[in-house]
C-alpha positions as CSV (number, residue, x, y, z in Angstrom):
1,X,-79.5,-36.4,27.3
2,X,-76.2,-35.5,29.4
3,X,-73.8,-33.3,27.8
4,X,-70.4,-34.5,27.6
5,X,-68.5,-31.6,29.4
6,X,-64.9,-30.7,28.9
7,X,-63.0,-30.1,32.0
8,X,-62.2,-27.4,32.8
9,X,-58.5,-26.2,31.8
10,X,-58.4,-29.3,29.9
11,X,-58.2,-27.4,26.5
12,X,-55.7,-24.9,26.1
13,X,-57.5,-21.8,26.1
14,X,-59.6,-21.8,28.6
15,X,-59.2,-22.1,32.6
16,X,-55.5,-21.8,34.5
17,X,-53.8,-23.9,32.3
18,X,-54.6,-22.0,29.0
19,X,-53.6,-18.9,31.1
20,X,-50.3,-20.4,31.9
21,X,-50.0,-21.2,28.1
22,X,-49.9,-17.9,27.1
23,X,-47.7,-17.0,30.0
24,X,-44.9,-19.5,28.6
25,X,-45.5,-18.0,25.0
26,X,-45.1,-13.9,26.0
27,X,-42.2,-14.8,28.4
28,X,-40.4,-16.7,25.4
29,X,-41.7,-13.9,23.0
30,X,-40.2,-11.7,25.4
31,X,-36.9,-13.6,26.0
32,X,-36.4,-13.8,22.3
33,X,-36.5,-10.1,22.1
34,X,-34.0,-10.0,24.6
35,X,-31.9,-12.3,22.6
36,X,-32.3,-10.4,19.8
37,X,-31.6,-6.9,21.1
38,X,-28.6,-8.5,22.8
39,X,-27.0,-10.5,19.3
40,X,-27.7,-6.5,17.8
41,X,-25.6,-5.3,20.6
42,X,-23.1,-7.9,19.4
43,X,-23.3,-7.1,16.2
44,X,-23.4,-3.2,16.3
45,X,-19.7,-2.6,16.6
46,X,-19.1,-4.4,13.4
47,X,-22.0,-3.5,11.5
48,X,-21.8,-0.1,12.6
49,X,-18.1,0.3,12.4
50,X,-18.8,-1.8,8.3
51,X,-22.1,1.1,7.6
52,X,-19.4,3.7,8.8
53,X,-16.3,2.3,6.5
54,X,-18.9,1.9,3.5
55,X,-20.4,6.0,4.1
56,X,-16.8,7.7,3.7
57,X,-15.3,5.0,1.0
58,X,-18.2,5.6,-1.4
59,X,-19.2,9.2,-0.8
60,X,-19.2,12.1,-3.4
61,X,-20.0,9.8,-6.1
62,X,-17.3,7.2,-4.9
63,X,-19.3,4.3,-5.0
64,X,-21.7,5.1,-7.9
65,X,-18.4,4.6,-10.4
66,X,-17.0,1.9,-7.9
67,X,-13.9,3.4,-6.6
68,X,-15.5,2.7,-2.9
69,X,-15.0,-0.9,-3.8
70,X,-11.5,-0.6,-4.7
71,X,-10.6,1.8,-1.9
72,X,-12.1,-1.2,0.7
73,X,-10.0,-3.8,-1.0
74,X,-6.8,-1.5,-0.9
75,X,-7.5,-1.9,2.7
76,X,-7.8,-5.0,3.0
77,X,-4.2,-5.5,0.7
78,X,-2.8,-3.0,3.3
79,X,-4.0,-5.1,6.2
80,X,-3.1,-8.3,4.8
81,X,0.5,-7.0,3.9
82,X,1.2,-5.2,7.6
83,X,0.7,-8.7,9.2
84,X,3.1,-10.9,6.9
85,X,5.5,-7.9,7.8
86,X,5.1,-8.0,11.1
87,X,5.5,-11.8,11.3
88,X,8.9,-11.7,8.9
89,X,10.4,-8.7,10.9
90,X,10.1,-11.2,14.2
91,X,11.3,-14.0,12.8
92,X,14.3,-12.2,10.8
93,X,14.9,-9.6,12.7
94,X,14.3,-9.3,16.4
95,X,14.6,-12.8,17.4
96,X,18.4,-13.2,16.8
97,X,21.6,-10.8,18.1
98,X,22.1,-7.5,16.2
99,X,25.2,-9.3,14.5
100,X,23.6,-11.7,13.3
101,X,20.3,-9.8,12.7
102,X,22.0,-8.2,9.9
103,X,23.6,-11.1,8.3
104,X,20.4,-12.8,7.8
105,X,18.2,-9.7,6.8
106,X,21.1,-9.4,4.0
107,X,20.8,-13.0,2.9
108,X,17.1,-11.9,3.0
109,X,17.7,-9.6,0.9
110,X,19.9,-11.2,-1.5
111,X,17.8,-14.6,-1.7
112,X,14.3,-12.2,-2.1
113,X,15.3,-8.6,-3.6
114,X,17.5,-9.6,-5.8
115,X,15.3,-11.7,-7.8
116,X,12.6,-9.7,-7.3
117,X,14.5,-6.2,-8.7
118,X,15.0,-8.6,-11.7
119,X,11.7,-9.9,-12.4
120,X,9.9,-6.3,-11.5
121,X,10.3,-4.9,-14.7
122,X,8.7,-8.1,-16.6
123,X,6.1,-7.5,-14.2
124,X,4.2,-4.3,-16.2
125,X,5.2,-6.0,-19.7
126,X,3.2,-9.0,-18.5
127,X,0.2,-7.4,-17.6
128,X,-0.1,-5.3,-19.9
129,X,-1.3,-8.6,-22.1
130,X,-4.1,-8.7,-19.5
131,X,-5.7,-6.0,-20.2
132,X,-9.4,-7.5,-19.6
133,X,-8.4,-9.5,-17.5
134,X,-7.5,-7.4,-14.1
135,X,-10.1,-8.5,-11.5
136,X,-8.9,-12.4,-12.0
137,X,-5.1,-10.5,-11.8
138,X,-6.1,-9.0,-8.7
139,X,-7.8,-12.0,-6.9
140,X,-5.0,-13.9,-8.4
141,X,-2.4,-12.1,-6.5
142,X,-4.5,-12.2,-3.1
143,X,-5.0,-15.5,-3.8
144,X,-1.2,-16.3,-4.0
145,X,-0.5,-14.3,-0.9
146,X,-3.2,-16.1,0.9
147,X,-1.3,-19.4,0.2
148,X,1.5,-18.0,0.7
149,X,0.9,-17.1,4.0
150,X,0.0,-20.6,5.2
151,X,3.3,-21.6,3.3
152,X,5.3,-18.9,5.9
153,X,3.3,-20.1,9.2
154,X,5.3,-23.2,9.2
155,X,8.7,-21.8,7.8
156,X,8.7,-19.3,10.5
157,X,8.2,-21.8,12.9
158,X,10.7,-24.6,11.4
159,X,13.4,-21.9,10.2
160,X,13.2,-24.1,7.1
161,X,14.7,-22.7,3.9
162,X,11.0,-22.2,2.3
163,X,11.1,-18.9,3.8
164,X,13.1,-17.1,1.5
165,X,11.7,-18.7,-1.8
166,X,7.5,-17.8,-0.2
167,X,8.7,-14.2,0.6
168,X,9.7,-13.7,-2.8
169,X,6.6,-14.9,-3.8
170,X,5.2,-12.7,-1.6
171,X,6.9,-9.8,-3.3
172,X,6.2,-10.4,-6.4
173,X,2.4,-10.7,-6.0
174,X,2.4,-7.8,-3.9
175,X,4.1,-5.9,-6.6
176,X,1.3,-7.4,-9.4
177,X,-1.6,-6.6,-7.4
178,X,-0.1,-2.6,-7.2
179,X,0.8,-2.9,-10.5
180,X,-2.3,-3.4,-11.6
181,X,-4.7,-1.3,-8.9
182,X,-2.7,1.7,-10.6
183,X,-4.4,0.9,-13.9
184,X,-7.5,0.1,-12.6
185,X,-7.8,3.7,-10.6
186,X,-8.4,5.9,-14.3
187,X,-11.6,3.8,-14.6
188,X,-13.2,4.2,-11.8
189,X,-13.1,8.0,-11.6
190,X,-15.9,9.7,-10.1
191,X,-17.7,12.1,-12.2
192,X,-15.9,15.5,-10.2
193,X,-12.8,13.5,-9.6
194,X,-9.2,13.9,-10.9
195,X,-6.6,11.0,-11.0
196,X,-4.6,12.4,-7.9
197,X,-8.0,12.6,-5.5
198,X,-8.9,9.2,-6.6
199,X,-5.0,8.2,-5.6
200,X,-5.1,10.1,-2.5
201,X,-8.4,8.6,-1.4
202,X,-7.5,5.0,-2.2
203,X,-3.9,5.5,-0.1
204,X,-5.8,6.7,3.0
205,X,-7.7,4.0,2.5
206,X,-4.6,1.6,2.9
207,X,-2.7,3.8,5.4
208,X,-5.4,3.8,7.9
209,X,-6.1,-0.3,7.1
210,X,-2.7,-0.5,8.0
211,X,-2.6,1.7,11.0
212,X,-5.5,-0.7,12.3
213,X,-3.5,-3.7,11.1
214,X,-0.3,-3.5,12.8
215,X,-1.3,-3.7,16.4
216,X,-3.4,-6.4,15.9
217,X,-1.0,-8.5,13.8
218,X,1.4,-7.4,16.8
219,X,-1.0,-8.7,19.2
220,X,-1.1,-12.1,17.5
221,X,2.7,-12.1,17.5
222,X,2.3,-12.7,20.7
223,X,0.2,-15.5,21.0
224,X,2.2,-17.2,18.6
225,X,4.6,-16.6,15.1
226,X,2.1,-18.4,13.1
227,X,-0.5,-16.2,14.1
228,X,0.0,-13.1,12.1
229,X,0.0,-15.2,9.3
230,X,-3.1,-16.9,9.8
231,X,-4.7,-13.6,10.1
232,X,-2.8,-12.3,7.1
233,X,-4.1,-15.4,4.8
234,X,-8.1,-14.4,6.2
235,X,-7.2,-11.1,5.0
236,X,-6.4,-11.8,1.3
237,X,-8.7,-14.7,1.3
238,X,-11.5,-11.6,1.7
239,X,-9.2,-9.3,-0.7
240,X,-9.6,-12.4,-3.3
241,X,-13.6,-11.9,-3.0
242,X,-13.9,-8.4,-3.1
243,X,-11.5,-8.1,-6.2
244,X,-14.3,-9.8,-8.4
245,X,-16.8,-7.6,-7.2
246,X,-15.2,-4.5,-9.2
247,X,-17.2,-3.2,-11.7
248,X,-16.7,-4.7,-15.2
249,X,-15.7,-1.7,-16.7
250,X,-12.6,-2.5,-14.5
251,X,-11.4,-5.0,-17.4
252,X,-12.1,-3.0,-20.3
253,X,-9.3,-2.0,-22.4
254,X,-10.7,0.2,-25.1
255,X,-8.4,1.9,-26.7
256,X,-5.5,1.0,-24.3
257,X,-1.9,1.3,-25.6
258,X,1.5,1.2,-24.0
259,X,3.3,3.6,-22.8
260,X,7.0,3.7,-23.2
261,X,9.1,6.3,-20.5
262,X,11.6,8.2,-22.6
263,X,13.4,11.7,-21.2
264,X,13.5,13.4,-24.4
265,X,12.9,13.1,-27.6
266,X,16.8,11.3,-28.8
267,X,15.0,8.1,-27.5
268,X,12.3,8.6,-29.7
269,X,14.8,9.8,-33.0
270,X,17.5,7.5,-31.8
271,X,19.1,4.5,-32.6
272,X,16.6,3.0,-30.4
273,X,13.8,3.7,-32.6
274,X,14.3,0.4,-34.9
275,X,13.4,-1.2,-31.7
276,X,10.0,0.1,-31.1
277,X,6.6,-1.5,-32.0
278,X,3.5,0.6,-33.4
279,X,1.9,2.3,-31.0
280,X,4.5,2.5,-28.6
281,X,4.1,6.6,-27.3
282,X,6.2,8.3,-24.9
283,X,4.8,10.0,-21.4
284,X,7.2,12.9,-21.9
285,X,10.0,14.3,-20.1
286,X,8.4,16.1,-17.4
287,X,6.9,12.5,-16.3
288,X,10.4,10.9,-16.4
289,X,12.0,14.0,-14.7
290,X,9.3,13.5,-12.1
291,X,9.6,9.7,-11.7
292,X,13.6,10.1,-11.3
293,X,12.8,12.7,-8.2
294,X,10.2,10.1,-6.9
295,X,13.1,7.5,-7.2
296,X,15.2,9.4,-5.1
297,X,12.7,9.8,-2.5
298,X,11.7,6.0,-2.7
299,X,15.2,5.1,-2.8
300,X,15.9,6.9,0.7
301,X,12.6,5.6,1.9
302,X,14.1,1.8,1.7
303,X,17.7,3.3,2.9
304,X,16.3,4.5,5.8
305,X,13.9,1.6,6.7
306,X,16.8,-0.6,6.9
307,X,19.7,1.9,8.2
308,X,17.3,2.8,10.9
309,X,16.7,-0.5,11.8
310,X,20.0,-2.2,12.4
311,X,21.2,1.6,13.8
312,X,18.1,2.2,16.5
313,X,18.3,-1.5,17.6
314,X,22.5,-0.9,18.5
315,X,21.5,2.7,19.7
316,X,18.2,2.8,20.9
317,X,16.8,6.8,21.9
318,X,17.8,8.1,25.3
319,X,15.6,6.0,27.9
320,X,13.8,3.8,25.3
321,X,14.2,0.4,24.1
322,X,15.1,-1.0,21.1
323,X,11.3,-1.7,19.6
324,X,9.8,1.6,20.9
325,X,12.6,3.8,19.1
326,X,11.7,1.8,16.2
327,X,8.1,2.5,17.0
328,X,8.3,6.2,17.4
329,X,10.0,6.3,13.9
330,X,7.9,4.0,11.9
331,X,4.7,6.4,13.4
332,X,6.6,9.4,12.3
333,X,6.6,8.2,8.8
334,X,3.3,7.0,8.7
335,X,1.9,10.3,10.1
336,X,4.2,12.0,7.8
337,X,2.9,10.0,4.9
338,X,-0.8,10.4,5.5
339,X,-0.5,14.2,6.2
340,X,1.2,14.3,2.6
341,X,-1.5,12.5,1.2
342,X,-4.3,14.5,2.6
343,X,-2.7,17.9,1.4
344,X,-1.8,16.5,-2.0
345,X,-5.9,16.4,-2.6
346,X,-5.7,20.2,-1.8
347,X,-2.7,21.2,-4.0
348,X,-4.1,19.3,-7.1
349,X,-4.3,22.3,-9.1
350,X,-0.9,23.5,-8.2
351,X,2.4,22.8,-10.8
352,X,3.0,19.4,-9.8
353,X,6.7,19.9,-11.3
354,X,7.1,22.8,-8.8
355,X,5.6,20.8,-5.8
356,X,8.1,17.8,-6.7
357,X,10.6,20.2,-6.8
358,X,10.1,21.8,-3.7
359,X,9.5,18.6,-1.5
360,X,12.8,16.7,-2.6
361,X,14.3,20.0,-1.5
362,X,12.8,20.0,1.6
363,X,14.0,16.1,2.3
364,X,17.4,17.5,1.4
365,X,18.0,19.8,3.7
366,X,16.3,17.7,6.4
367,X,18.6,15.0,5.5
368,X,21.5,17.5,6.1
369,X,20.5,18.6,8.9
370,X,19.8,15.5,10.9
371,X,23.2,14.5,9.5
372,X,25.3,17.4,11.2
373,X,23.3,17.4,14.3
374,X,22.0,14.0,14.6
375,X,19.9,13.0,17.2
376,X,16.8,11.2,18.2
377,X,14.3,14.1,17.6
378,X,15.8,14.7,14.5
379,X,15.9,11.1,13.1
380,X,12.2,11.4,13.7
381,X,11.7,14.6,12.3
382,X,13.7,13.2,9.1
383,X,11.4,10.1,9.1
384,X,8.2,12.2,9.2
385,X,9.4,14.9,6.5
386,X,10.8,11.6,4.0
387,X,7.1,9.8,4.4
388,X,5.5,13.3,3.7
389,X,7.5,14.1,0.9
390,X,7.2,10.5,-0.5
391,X,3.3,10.4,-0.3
392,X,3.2,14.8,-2.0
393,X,5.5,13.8,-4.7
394,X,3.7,10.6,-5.6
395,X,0.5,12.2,-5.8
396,X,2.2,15.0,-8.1
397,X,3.6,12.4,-10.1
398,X,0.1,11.0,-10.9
399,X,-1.5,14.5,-11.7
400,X,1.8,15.0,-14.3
401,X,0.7,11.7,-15.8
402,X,-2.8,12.7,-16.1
403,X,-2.0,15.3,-17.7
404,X,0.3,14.6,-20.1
405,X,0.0,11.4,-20.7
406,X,-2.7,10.4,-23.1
407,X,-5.8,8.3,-21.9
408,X,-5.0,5.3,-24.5
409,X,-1.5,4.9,-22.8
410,X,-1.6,6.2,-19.3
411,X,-2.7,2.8,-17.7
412,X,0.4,1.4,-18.7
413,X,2.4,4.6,-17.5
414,X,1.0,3.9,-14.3
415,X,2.0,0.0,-14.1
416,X,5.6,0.4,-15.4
417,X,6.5,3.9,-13.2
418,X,5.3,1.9,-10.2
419,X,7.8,-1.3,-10.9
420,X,10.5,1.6,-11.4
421,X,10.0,3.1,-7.9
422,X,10.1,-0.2,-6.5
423,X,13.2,-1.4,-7.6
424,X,14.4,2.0,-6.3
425,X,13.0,1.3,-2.8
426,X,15.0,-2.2,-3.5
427,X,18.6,-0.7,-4.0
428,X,18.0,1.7,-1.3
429,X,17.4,-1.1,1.1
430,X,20.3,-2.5,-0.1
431,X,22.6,0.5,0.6
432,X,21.2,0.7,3.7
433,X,22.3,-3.3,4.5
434,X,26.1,-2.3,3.6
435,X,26.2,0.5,5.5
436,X,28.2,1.0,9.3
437,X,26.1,1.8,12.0
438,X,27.3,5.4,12.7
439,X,24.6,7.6,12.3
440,X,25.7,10.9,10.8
441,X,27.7,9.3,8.6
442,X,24.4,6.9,7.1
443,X,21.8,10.2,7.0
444,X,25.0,12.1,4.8
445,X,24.8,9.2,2.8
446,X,21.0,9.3,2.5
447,X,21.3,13.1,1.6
448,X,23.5,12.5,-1.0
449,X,20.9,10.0,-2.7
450,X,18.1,13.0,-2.6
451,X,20.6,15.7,-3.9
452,X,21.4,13.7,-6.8
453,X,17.8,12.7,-7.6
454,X,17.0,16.8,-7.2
455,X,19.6,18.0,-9.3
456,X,19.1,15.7,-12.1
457,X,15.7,16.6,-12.0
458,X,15.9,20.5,-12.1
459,X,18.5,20.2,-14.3
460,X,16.2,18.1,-16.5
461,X,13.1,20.4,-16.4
462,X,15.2,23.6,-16.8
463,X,16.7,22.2,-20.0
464,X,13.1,20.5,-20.7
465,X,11.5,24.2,-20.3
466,X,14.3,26.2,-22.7
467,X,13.5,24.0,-25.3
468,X,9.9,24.7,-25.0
469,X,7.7,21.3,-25.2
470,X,8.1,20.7,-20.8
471,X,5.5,18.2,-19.7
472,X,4.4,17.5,-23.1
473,X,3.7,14.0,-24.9
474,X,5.0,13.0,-28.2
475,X,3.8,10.3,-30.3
476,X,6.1,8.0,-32.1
């Protein structure tokens, strides 16, 4: 009986065609490894650069108690904000004559600050009835911005009137979102934490965020206006996301009360104390005397943003143009205001009244001095020294409210001394608007902010520390 035979290399397994079979398959294995290794390649810089981000934001027990998290998404608010910035200052700013430059950056002003200085102080009030509520408050105000944002693309484009009502928007959730990280930060303290490392590490976060931000949005400027603010509504989009993945401990509010800021104890004893409700506590006066020295700082902070602004781009430095003077300034003060950050971690256990104190009068008298002798290096120098002292005297701030300040209330000290500075930086900014463009005469002006804001508060401490109860809290 014949045997049926197979021919050969008929199957695919055996003879040349079965060898060329497993040719094809290692060659594709082999490809596909390539393809893989390649897309890692791809990958690496983002996932590396993400690994890298995620090691320093949780270390030391940072992301066990969640603070990482919040440090990323102050990033991501920082980044989100720098490009909205970037995209307003083009369209109000640098894309008209100086002349009229400042005409409409006032009606900016007036059609955006205004409203805004008068709705920041409902702004703490308000959430303060959101106590366990604060992640949706957070997402919530990315989650405006985001829209927002897509609202500005086409008003910066159209020069249609939509502008000034979405910036104010954009204020206003800005403010809310800061408003309410400031309450969130006492929760999410790291076992060997205090309240002024936790600040410091989540403002680095959103200074370096920023520092990354702001050539890229720059960048995009010059593709197109719109462009900034596309990237700007990606940005809070992801800011949206991460603020839900907070711990939930974020939205507790267990034993919470609110804090009222009162100088001395006549507010307290005073005719205003019909007015108060139960459980309403002051911070005591060395907080208040603090947060009127931070005013003054904040207040010369928005003075010079805008003084600068309108005076470098008339006057540029010696052999530079218009943007780069404004460049070498705004890098002055951000440099200034991260090295202030980075040393206020070290001072923590320092008097933060003295440190106040002693960098208000340092602004001072570089304030004078770039007034008598003005010039570009000192405009700088004055720049870096203001973001420094800003950044020192903020941190101080927040170690005087932790520690006098009593856990139930010092969420709600936070929220309402941050709408304070703000409308500080507002009336600065202001000033700044009003003023001529000679230079000496603006920095005397600015000086003459800080000295008031210094001697009020030395006077204030002195007479705080002969009556003997400086720096500490009394309950109604």
């Amino acid at each position: 009986m014949a045997t049926a035979r197979t021919p050969q290399g008929a199957t695919g397994t055996g003879g040349p065609a079965g060898g060329k079979g497993r040719g094809r398959r290692l060659g594709s294995v082999r490809a596909d490894g390539r393809l893989r290794a390649f897309g890692r390649a791809l990958r690496f810089p983002v996932t590396g650069t993400a690994r890298g981000i995620r090691k320093v934001t949780h270390a030391h027990g940072a992301g066990e108690s969640g603070l990482g998290k919040l440090i990323e998404l102050h990033g991501v608010n920082g980044a989100g904000d720098v490009m909205i910035t970037v995209a307003l200052a083009s369209t109000v700013f640098f894309s008209v004559p100086t002349d009229e430059a400042r005409g409409r950056v006032a009606l900016y002003l007036a059609i955006t600050m205004a409203p805004f200085t008068l709705l920041a102080p409902v702004v703490g009030p308000l959430l303060d009835k959101l106590p366990h509520g604060r992640r949706a408050a957070m997402a919530g105000a990315m989650l405006a911005r985001a829209l927002l944002a897509l609202v500005l693309s086409g008003a910066v484009v159209s020069g249609g009137l939509e502008l000034y009502p979405a910036a104010l928007g954009v204020l206003v959730a800005s403010k809310a979102y800061g408003v309410v990280r400031s309450a969130v930060v006492p929760r999410l303290l790291p076992p060997a934490f205090s309240l002024v490392k936790a600040n410091s590490r989540v403002t680095l976060g959103g200074l370096l965020a920023t520092g990354i931000a702001a050539p890229i949005g720059a960048g995009l400027q010059q593709i197109g206006p719109r462009w900034p603010l596309y990237g700007a509504f990606a940005l809070f989009v992801t800011g949206m996301l991460l603020s839900f993945r907070l711990p939930p401990k974020v939205d507790s509010a267990k034993g919470e009360a609110v804090a009222l800021l009162a100088a001395d104890e006549q507010h307290l004893h005073g005719p205003h104390r019909r007015a108060e409700k139960p459980g309403l506590r002051t911070v005591g006066p060395a907080v208040t005397h603090a947060l009127g020295a931070n005013a003054s700082i904040r207040c010369l902070t928005g003075f010079l943003i805008f003084f600068l602004a309108f005076l470098l781009r008339e006057h540029p430095m010696t052999g530079q143009s218009a943007a780069v003077s404004l460049g070498i300034v705004g890098v002055a003060a951000g440099a200034g205001n991260a090295l202030g950050t980075a040393v206020g971690a070290g001072l923590r256990s320092r008097a933060p009244e003295i440190i106040i104190v002693t960098v208000v009068a340092v602004v001072l008298g570089a304030a004078i001095t770039a007034a008598v002798f003005f010039g570009a290096v000192l405009v700088a120098c004055l720049a870096a020294v203001a973001g420094f002292a800003q950044a020192l005297a903020k941190l101080s701030l927040d170690a005087l409210i932790q520690r006098d300040v009593p856990e139930q209330v010092r969420t709600s000290a936070f929220a309402r001394s941050e709408t304070l500075l703000q409308m500080a930086w507002v009336l600065g900014g202001a000033i700044g608007i009003a003023m001529p463009l000679i230079g000496g005469l603006g920095l005397a002006v600015g000086a003459a902010i800080v000295g008031a804001g210094w001697l009020t508060t030395v006077r204030g401490l002195l007479r705080s520390a002969r009556q003997g109860h400086a720096g500490r809290p009394r309950v109604a």
